[in-house]
Biopython code that builds the backbone (N, CA, C, O; Angstrom):
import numpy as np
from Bio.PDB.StructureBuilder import StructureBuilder

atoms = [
    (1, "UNK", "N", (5.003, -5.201, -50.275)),
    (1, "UNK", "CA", (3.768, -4.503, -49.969)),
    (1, "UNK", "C", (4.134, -3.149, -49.359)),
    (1, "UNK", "O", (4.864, -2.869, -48.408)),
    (2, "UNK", "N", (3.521, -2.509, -50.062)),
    (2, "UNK", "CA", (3.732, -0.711, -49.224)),
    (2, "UNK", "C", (3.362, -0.727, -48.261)),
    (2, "UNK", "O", (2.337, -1.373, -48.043)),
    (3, "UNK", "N", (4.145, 0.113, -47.003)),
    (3, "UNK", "CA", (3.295, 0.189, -45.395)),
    (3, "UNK", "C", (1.861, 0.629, -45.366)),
    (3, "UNK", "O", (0.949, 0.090, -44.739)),
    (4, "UNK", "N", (1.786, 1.891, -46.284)),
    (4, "UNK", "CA", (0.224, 2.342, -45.808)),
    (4, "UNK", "C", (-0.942, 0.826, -46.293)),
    (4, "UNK", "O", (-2.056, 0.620, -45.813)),
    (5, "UNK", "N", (-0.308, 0.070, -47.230)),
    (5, "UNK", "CA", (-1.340, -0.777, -47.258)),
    (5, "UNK", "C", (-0.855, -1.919, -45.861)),
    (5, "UNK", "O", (-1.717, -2.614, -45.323)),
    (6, "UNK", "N", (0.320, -1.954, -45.505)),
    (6, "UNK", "CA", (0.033, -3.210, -44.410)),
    (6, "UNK", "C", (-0.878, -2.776, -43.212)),
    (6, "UNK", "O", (-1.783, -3.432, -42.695)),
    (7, "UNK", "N", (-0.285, -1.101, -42.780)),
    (7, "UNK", "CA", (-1.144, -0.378, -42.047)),
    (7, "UNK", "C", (-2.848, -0.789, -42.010)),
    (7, "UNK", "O", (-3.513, -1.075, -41.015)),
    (8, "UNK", "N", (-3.284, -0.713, -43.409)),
    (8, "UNK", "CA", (-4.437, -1.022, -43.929)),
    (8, "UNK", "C", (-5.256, -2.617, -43.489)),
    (8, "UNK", "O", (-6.415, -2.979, -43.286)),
    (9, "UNK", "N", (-4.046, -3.184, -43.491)),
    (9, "UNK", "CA", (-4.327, -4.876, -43.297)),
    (9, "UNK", "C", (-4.477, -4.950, -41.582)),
    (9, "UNK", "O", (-4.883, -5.975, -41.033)),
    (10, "UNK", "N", (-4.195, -4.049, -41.024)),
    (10, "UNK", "CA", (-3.702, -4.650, -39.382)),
    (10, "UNK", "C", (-5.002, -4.768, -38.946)),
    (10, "UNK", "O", (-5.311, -5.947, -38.772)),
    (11, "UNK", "N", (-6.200, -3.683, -38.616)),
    (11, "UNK", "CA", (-7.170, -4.315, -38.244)),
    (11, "UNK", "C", (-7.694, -6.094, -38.169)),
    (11, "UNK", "O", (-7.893, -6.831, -37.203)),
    (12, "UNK", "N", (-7.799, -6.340, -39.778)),
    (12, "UNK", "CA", (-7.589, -7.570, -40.225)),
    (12, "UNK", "C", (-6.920, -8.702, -39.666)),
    (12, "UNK", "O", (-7.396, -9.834, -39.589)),
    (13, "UNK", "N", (-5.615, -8.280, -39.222)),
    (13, "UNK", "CA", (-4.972, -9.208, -38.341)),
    (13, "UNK", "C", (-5.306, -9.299, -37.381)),
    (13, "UNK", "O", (-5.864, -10.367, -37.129)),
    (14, "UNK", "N", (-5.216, -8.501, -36.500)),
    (14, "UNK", "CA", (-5.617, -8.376, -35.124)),
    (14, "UNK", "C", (-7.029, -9.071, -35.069)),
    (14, "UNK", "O", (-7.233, -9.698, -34.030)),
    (15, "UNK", "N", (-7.761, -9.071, -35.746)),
    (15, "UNK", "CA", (-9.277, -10.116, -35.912)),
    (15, "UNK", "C", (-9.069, -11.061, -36.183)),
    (15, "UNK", "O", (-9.790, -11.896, -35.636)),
    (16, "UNK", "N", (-7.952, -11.634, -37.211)),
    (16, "UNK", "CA", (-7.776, -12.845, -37.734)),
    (16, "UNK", "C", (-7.058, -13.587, -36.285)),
    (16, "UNK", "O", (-7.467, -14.712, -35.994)),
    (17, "UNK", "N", (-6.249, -13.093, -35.611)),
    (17, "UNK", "CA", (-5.341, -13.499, -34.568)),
    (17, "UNK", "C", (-6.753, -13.979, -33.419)),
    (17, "UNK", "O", (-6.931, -15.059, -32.856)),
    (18, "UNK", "N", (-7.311, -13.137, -33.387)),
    (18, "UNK", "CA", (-8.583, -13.276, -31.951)),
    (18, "UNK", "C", (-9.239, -14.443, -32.418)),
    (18, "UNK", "O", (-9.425, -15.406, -31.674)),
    (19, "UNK", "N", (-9.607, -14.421, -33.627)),
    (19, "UNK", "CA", (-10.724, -15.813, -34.094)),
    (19, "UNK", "C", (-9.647, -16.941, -34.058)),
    (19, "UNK", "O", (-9.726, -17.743, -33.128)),
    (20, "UNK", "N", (-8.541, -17.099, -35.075)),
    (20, "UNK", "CA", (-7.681, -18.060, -34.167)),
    (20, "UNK", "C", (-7.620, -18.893, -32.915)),
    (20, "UNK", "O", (-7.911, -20.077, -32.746)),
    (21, "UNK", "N", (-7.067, -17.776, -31.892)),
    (21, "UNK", "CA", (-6.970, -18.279, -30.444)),
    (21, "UNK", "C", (-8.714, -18.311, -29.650)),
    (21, "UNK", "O", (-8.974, -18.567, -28.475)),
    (22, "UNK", "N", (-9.210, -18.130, -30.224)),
    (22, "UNK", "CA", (-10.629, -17.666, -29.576)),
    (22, "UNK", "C", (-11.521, -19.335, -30.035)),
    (22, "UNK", "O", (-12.130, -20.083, -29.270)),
    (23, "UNK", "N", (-11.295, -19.480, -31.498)),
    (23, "UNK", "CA", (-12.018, -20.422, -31.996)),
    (23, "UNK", "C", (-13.098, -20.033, -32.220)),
    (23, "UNK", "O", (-13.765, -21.063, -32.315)),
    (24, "UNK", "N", (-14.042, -18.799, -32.447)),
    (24, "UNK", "CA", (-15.378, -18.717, -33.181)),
    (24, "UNK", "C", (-15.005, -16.969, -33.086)),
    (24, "UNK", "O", (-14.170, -16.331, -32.446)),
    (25, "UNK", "N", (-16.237, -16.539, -34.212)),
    (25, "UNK", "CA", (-15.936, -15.344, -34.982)),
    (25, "UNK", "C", (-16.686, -14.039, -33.480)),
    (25, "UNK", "O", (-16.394, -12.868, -33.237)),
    (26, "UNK", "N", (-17.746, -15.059, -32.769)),
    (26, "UNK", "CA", (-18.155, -14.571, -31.476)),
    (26, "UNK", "C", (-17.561, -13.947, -30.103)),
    (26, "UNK", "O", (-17.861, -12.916, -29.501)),
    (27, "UNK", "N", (-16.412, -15.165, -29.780)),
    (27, "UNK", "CA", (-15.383, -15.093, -28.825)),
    (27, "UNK", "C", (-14.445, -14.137, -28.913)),
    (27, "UNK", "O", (-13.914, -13.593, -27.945)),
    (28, "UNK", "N", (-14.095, -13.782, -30.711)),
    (28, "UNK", "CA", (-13.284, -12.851, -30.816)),
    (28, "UNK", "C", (-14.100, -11.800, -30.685)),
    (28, "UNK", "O", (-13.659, -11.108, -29.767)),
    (29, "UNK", "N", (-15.150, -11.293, -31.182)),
    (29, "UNK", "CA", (-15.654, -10.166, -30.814)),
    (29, "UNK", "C", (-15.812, -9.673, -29.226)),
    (29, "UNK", "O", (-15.477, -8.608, -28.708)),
    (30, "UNK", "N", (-16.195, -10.382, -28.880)),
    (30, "UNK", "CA", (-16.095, -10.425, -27.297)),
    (30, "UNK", "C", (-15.129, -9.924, -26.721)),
    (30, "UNK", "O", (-14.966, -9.264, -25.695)),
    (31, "UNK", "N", (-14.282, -10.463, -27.791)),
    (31, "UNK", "CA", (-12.877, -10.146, -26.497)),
    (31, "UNK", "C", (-12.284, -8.643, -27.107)),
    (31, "UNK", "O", (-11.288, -8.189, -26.543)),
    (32, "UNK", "N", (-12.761, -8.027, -28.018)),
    (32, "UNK", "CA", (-12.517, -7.158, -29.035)),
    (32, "UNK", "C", (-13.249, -6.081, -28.653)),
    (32, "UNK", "O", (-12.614, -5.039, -28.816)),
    (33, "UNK", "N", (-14.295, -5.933, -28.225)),
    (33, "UNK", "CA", (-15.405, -5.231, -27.809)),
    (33, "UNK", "C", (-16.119, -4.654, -29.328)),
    (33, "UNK", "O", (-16.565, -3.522, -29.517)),
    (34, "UNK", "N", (-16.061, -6.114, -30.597)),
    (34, "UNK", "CA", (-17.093, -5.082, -31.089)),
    (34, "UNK", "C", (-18.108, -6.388, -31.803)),
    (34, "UNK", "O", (-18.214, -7.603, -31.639)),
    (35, "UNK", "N", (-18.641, -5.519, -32.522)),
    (35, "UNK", "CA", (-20.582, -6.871, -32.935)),
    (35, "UNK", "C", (-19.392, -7.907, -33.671)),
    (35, "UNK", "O", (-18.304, -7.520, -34.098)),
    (36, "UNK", "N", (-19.871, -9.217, -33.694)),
    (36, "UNK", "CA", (-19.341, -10.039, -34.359)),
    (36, "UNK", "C", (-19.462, -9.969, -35.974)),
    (36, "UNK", "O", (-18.635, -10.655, -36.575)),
    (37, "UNK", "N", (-20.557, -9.091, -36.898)),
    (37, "UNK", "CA", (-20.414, -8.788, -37.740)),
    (37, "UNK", "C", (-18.937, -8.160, -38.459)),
    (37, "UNK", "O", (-18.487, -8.402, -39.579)),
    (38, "UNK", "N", (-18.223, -7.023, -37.072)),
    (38, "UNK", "CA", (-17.461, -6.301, -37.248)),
    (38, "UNK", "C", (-16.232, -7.167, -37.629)),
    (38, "UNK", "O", (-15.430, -6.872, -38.515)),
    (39, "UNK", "N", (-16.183, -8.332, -36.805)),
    (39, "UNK", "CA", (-15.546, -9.351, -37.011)),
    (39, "UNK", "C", (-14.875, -10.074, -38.714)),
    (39, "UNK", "O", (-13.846, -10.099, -39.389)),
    (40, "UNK", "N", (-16.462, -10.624, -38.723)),
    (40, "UNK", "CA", (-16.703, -11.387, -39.770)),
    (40, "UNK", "C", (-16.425, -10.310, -40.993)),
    (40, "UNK", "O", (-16.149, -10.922, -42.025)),
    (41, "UNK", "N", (-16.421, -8.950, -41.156)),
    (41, "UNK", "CA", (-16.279, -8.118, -42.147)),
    (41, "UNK", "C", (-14.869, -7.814, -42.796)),
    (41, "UNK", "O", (-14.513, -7.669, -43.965)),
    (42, "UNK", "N", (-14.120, -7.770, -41.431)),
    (42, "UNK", "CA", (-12.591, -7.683, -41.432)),
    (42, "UNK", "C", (-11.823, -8.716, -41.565)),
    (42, "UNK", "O", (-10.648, -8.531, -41.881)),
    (43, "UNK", "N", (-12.295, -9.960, -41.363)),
    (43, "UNK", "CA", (-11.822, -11.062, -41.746)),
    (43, "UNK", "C", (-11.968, -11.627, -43.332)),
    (43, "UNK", "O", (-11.222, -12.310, -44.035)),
    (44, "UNK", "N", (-13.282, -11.013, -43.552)),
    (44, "UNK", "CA", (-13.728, -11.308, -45.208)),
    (44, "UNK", "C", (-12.944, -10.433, -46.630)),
    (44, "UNK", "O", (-12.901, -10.643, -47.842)),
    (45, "UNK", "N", (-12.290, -9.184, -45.533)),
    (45, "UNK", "CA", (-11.918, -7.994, -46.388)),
    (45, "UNK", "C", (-10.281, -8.976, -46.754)),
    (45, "UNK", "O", (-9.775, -9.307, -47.826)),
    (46, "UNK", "N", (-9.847, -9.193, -45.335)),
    (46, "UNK", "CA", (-8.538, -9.977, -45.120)),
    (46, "UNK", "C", (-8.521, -11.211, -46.299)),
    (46, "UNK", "O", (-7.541, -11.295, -47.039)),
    (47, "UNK", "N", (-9.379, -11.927, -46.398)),
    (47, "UNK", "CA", (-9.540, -12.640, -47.310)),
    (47, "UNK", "C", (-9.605, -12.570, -48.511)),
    (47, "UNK", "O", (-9.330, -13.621, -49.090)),
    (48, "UNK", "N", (-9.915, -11.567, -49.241)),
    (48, "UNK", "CA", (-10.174, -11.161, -50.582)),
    (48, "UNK", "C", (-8.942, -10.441, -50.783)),
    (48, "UNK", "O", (-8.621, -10.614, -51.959)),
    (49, "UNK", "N", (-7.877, -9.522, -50.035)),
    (49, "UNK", "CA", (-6.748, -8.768, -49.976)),
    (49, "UNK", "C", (-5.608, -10.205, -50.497)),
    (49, "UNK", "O", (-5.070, -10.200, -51.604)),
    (50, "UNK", "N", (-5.390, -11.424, -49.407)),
    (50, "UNK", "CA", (-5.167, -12.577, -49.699)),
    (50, "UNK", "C", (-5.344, -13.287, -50.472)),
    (50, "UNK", "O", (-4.681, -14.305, -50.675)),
    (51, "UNK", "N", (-6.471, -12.832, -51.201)),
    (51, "UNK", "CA", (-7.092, -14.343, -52.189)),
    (51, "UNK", "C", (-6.860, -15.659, -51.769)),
    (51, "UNK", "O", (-6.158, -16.488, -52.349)),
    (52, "UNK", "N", (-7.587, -15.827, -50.567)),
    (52, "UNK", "CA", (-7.268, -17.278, -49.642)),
    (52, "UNK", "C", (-8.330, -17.212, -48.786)),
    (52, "UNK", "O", (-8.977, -16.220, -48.449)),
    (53, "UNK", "N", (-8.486, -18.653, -48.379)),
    (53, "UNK", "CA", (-9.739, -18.491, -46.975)),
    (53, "UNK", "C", (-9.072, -18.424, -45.810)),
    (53, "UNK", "O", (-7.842, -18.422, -45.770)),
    (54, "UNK", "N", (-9.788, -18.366, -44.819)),
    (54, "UNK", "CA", (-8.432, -18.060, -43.994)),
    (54, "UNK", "C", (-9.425, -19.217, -42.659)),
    (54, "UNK", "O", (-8.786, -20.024, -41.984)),
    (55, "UNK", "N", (-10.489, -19.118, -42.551)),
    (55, "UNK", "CA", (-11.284, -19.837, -41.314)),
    (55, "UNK", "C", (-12.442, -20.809, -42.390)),
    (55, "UNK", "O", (-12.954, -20.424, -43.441)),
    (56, "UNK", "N", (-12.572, -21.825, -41.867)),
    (56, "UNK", "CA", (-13.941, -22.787, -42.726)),
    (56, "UNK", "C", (-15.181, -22.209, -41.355)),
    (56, "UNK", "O", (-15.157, -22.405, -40.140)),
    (57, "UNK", "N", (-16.055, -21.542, -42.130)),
    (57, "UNK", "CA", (-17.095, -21.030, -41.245)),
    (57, "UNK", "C", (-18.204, -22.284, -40.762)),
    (57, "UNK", "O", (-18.717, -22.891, -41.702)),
    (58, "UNK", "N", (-18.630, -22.736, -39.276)),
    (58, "UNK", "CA", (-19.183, -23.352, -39.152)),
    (58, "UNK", "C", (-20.263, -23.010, -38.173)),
    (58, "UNK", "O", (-19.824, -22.249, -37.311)),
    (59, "UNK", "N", (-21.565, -23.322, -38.007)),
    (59, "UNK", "CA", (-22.215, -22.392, -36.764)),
    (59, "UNK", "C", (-21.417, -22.420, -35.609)),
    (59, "UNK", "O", (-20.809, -23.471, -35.407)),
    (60, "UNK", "N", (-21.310, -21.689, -34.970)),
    (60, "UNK", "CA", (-20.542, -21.201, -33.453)),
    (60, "UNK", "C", (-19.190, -21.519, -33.542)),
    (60, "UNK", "O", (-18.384, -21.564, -32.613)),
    (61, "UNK", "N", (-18.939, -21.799, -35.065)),
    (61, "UNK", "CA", (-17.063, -21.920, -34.738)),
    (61, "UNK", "C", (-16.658, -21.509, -36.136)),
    (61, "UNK", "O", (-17.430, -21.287, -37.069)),
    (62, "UNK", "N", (-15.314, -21.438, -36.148)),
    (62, "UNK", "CA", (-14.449, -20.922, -36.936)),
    (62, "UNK", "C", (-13.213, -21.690, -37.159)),
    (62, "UNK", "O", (-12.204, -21.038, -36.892)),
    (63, "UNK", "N", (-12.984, -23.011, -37.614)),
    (63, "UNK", "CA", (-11.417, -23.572, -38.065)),
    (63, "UNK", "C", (-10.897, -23.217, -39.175)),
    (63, "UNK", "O", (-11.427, -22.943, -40.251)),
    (64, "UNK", "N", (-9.214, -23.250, -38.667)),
    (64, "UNK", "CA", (-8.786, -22.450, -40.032)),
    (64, "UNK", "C", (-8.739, -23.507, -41.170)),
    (64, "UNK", "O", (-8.981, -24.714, -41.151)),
    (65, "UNK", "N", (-8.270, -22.492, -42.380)),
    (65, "UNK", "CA", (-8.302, -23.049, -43.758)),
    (65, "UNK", "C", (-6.989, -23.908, -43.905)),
    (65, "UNK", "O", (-6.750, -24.495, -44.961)),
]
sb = StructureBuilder()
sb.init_structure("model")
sb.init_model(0)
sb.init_chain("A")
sb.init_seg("    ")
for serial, (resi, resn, name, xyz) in enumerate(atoms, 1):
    if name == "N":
        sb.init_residue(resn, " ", resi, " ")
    sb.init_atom(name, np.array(xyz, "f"), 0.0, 1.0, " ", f" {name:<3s}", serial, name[0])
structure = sb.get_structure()
């Protein structure tokens, strides 16, 4: 993978890492300081870059795939 695209991916991580240890797409925003949408957007982008799921979405939580 070329850097400017991993560059590209890090947001992504850094969200994927927070929902992880956080356990819901909420907690990470929280701890992130931004809307949980912002969350859920960068995680979805992460996902389609992957072609993989990465969290099974459930109300107020997030386990991974």
């Amino acid at each position: 993978m070329p850097p400017s695209t991993l560059l590209g991916r890090l947001p992504g991580l850094r969200h994927f890492i927070e929902v992880a240890q956080q356990g819901s797409f909420r907690a990470a925003a929280d701890t992130l300081h931004v809307a949980p949408s912002a969350v859920s957007k960068q995680i979805k982008n992460l996902e389609l870059a992957l072609d993989v799921e990465l969290f099974r979405r459930d109300r107020g939580a997030a386990g991974s795939s």
